[in-house]
SEVEX-388610 format. One record per residue (C-alpha): residue number from 1; residue in one letter; x, y, z. Coordinates in steps of 0.1 Angstrom, whole numbers. Layout:
<pts>
+-----+------+-------+-------+-------+
!  nr ! rest !    xx !    yy !    zz !
+-----+------+-------+-------+-------+
! NUM !    A !     X !     Y !     Z !
...
+-----+------+-------+-------+-------+
</pts>
This chain:
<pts>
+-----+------+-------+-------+-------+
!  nr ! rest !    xx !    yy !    zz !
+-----+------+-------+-------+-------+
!   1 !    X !  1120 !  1487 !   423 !
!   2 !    X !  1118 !  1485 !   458 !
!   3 !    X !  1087 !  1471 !   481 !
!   4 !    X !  1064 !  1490 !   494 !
!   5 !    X !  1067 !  1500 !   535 !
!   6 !    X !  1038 !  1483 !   556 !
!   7 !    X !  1026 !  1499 !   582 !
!   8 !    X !  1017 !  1486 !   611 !
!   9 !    X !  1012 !  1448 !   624 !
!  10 !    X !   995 !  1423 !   599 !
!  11 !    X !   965 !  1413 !   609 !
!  12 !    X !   957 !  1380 !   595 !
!  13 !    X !   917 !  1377 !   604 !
!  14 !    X !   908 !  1405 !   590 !
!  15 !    X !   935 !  1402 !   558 !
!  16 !    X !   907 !  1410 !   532 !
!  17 !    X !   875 !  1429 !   533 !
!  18 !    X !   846 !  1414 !   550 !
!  19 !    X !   865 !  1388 !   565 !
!  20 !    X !   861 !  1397 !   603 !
!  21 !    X !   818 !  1399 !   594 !
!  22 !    X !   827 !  1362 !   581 !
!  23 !    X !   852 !  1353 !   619 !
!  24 !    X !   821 !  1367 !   636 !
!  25 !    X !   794 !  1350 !   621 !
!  26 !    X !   812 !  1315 !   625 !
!  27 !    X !   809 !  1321 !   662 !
!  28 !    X !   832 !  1317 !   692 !
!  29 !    X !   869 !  1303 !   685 !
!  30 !    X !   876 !  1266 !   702 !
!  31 !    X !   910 !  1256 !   709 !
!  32 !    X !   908 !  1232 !   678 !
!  33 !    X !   902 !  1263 !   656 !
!  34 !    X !   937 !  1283 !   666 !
!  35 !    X !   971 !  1278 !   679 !
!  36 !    X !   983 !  1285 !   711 !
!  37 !    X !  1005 !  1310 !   713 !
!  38 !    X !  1037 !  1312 !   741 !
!  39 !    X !  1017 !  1329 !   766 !
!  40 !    X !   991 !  1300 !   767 !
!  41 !    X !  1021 !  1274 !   766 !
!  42 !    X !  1038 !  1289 !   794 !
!  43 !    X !  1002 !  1287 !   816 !
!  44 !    X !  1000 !  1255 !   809 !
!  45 !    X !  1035 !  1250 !   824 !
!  46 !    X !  1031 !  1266 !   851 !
!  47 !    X !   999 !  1250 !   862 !
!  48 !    X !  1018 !  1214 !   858 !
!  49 !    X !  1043 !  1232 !   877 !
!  50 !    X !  1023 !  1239 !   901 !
!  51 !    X !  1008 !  1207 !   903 !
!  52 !    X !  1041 !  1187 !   908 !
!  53 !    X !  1047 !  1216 !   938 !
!  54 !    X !  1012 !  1203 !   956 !
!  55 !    X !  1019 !  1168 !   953 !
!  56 !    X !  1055 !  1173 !   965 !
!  57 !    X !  1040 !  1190 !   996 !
!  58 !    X !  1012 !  1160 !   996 !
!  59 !    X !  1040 !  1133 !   998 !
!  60 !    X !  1061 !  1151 !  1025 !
!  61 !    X !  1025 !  1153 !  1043 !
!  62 !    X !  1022 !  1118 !  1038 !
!  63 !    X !  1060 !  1114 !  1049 !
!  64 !    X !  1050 !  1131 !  1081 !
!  65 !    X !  1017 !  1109 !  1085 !
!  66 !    X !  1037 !  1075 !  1079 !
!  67 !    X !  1070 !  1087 !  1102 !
!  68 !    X !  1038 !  1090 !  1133 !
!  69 !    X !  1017 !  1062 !  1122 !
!  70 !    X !  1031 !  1036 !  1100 !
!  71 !    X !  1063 !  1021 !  1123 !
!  72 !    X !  1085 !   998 !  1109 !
!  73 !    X !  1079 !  1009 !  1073 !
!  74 !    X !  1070 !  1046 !  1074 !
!  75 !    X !  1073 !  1050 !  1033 !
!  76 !    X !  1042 !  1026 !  1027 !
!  77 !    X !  1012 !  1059 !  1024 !
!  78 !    X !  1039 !  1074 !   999 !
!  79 !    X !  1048 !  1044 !   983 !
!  80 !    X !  1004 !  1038 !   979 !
!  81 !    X !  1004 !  1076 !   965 !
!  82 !    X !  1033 !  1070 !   939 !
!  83 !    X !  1015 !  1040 !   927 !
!  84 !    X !   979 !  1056 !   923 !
!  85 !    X !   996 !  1089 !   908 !
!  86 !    X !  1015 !  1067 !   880 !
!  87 !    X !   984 !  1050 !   873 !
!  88 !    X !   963 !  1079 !   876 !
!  89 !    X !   989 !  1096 !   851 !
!  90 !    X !   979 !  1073 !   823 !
!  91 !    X !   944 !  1086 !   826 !
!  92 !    X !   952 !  1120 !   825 !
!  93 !    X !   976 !  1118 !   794 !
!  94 !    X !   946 !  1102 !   775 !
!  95 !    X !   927 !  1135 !   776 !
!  96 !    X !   960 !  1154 !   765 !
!  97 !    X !   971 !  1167 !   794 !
!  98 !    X !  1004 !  1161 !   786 !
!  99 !    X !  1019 !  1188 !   814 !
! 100 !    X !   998 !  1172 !   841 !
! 101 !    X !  1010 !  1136 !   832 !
! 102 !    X !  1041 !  1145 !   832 !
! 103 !    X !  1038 !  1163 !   867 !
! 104 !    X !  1020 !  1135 !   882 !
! 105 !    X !  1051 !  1111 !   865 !
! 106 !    X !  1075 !  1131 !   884 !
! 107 !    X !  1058 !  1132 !   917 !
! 108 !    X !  1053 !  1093 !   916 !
! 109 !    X !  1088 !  1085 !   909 !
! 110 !    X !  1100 !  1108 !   936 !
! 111 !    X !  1076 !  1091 !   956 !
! 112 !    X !  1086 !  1059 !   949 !
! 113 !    X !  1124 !  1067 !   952 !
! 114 !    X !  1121 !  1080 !   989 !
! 115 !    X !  1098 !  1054 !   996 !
! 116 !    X !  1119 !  1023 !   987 !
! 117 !    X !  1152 !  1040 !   992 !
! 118 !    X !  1155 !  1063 !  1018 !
! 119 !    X !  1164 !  1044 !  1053 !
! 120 !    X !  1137 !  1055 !  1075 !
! 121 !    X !  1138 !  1056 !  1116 !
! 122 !    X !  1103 !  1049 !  1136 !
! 123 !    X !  1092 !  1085 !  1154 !
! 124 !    X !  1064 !  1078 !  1183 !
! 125 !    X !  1039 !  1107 !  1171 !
! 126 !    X !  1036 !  1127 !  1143 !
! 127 !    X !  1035 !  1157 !  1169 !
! 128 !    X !  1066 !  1153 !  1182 !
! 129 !    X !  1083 !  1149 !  1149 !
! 130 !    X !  1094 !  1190 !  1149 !
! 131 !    X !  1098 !  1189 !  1187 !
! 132 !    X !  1115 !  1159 !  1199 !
! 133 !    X !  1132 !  1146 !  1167 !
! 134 !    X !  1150 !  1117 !  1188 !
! 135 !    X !  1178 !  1097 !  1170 !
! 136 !    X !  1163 !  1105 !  1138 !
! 137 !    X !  1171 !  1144 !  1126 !
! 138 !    X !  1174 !  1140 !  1090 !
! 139 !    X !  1141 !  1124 !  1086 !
! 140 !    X !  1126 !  1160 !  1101 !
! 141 !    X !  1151 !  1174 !  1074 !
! 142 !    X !  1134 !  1157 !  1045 !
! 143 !    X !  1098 !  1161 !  1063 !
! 144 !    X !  1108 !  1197 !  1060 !
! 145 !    X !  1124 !  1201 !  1029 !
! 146 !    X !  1093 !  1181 !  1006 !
! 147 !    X !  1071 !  1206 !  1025 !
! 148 !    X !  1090 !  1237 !  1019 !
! 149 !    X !  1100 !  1228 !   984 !
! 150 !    X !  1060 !  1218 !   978 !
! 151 !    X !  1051 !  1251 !   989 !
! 152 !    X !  1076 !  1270 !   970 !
! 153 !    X !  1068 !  1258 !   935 !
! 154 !    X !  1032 !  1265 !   947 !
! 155 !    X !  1033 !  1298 !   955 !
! 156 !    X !  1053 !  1305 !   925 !
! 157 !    X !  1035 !  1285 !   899 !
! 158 !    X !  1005 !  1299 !   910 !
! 159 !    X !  1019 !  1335 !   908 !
! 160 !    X !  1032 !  1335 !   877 !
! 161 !    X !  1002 !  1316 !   865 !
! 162 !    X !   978 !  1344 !   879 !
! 163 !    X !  1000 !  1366 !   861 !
! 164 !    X !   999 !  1352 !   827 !
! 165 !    X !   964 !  1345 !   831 !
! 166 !    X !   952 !  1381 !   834 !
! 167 !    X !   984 !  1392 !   806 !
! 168 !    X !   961 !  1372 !   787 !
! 169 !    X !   929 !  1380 !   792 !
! 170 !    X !   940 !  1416 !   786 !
! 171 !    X !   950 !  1404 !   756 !
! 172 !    X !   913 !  1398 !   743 !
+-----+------+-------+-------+-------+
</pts>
């Protein structure tokens, strides 16, 4: 004997009859009530993407800042950020924002790399950095690339973000 065809999709709250009076009557579903599915993974993602975008175009605002201001050891602001985002990461995985953390982790440690390791050259102003690079180019190179990189994985994390967003508020 062969099983019967199902038609349709399976809808598991509403599997026997009555059950959905029962769903509503329980009242509105929390996060601890349900799963996530992909859709809400993926947002998560891409908002911790879009986090380690902004503080990438933080630090190379900060590499900017410290090139103009900071002389003989232009990597101290970003070395102070990568500190206070590796602390501040600690904080944030304790309320289970495990995405964020990890962001934040990232950021700090490429920070901190750039900041202890990259060999730095004193620039008079931060507004001639762009104009009158001086003996120094590739510092403007890595000035520009943290900012355009930053601003890259912004714009896309918060697109596709937007865009899973309203896939899944169309959803319900």
């Amino acid at each position: 004997m062969m099983f019967p065809m199902v038609r349709g999709p399976p809808i598991a709250e509403t599997s026997y009859p009555g059950m959905a009076k029962i769903r509503a009557q329980e009242g509105p579903i929390t996060y601890e009530d349900r799963d996530f599915s992909w859709a809400e993974d993926a947002l998560m993602g891409w908002r911790a993407a879009g986090l380690f975008g902004a503080l990438v175009l933080g630090e190379g605002l900060l590499f900017w800042l410290g090139l103009a201001d900071y002389g003989a050891n232009p990597g101290s602001p970003v070395l102070a950020a990568a500190v206070f985002l590796g602390m501040g990461s600690a904080g944030v995985a304790f309320f289970a924002y495990t995405e964020a953390a990890l962001a934040m982790i990232c950021a700090a440690i490429l920070g901190a790399v750039l900041a202890l390791f990259y060999p730095f050259t004193t620039n008079p102003g931060a507004s001639t950095l762009f104009t009158d690079p001086g003996a120094a180019p590739s510092d403007v190179i890595l000035v520009l690339a943290l900012l355009v990189v930053g601003a890259i994985l912004l714009g896309v994390a918060v697109f596709r973000s937007v865009k899973i967003s309203r896939a899944l508020d169309a959803e319900d």
